[in-house]
C-alpha positions as CSV (number, residue, x, y, z in Angstrom):
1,X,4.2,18.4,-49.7
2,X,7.0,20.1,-47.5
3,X,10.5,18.8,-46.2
4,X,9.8,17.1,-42.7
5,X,12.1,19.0,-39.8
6,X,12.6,16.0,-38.3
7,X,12.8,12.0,-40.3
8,X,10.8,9.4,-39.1
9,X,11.5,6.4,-38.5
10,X,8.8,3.2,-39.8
11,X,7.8,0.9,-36.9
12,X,4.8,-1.4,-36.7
13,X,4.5,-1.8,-33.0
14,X,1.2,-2.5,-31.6
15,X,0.0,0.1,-29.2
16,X,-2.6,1.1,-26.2
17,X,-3.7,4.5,-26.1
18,X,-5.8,6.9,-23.9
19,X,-8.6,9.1,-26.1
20,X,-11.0,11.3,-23.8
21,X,-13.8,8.5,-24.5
22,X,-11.4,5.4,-23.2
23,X,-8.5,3.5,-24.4
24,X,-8.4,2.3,-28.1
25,X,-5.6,0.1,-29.8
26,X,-3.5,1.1,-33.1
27,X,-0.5,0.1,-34.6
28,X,2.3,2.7,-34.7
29,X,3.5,3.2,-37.8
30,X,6.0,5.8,-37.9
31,X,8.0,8.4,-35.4
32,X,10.1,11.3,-35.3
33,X,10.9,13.6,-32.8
34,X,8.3,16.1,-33.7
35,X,5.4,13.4,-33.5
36,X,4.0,10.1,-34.7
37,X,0.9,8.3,-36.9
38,X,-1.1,6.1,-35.6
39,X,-3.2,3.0,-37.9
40,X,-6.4,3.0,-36.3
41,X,-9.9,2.8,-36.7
42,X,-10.8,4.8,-34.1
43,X,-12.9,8.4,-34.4
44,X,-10.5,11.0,-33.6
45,X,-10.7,14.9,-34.7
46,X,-7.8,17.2,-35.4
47,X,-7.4,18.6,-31.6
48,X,-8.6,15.7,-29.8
49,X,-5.9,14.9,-27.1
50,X,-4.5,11.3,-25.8
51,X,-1.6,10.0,-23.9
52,X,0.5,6.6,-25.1
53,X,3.1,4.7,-22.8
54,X,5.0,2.1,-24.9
55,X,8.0,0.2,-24.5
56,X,10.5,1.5,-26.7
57,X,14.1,-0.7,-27.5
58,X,16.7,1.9,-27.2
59,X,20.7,0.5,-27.6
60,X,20.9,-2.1,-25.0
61,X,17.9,-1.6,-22.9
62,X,14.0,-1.4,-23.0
63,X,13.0,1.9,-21.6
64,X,9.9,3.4,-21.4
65,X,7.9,6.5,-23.8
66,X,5.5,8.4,-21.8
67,X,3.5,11.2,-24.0
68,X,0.8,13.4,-24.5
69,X,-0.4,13.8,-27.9
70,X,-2.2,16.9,-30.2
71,X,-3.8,15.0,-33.3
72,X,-3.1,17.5,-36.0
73,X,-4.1,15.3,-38.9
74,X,-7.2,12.6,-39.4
75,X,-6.8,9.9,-42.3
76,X,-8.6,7.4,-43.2
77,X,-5.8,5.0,-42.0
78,X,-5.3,6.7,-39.2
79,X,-4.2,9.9,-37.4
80,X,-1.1,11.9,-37.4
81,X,-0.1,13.9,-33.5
82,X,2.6,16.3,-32.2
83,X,4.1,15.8,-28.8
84,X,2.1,18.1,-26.4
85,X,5.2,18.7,-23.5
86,X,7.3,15.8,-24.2
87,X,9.4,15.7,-20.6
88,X,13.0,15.6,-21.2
89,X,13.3,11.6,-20.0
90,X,10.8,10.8,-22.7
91,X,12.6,13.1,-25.4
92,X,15.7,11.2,-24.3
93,X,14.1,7.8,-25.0
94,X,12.8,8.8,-28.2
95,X,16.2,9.9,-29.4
96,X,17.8,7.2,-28.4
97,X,15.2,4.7,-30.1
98,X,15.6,7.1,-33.8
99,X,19.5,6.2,-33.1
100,X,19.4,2.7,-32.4
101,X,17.0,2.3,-35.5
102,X,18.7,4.5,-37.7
């Protein structure tokens, strides 16, 4: 396996999402500022699209992660997705979260 461009950071928040089919729950386990992997149960193939909004602690503040997602990778645990046009307010929050955890 390859060097990651960007480090993630391990998280365990409990998140809503928005698949074509409906909203399904999953716990986020890790995120970087090149994507994210999602625990789930749920049936999604490499392509599939879905957007998550989550509250995200960054230094002093809660601010809010808005994204659309690519999946790029289906596990048994779950699915790995890339940001599909992360808008520069939500790339700032990210940032800001990987700092504040780091």
């Amino acid at each position: 396996m390859g060097t990651r461009f960007f480090s993630r950071v391990k998280t365990n928040h409990e998140i809503k999402a928005l698949a074509q089919d409906g909203f399904f729950i999953g716990v986020l386990e890790n995120i970087s500022l090149g994507g994210l992997f999602i625990r789930t149960n749920k049936c999604i193939s490499v392509g599939d699209q879905i957007e998550i909004n989550i509250p995200l602690r960054c230094e002093f503040t809660m601010s809010n992660f808005a994204a659309k997602l690519i999946a790029i990778r289906s596990e048994s645990e779950g699915v790995a997705f890339t940001f599909n046009d992360l808008d520069p307010k939500s790339f700032w929050t990210l940032q800001s979260f990987i700092k504040t955890v780091n």
